[in-house]
N, C-alpha and C positions, 0 to 999 in steps of 0.2 A: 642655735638651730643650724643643722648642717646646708650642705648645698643640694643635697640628693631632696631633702625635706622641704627647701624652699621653691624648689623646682617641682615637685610634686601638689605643694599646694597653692603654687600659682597655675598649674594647670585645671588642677580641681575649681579653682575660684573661676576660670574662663567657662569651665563645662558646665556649671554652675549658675552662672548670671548667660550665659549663652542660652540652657532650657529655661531660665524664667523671661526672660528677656524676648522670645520668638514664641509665647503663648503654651508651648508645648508642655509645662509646665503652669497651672494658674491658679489663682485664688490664694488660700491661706498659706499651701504648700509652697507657692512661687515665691509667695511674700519672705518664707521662711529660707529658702533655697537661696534664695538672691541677699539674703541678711548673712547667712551662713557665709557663703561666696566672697563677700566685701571683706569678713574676718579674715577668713583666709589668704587673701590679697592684701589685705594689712600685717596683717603677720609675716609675709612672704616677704612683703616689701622690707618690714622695721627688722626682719632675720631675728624677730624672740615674742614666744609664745607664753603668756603670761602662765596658762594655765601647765605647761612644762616645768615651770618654775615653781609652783605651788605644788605638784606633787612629785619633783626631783628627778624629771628625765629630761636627758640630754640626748642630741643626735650630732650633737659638733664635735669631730675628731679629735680637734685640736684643746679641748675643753674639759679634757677627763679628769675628775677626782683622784688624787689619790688614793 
């Protein structure tokens, strides 16, 4: 996972548990938005997304196929 990628989806995870977390967001939805959220902040954090790997995209520069 690149760095533009990681950085994008640790912002998404903040905007994410930020509306579920302040009501603004609530019930089933919030539930879902803040589960959503945590993925993305684990993935952002561990820098590899399982589900890029199961259908073969990459965003890491340094990581190209031949």
């Amino acid at each position: 996972m690149g760095g533009a990628d990681r950085i994008i989806r640790l912002l998404l995870a903040i905007i994410m548990a930020s509306l579920a977390l302040t009501g603004l967001v609530s019930g089933s939805a919030g539930v879902i938005l803040l589960a959503i959220g945590a993925i993305f902040l684990l993935t952002s954090i561990v820098g590899m997304c399982p589900l890029y790997s199961l259908i073969g995209f990459n965003t890491c520069a340094g990581n190209k196929p031949l």
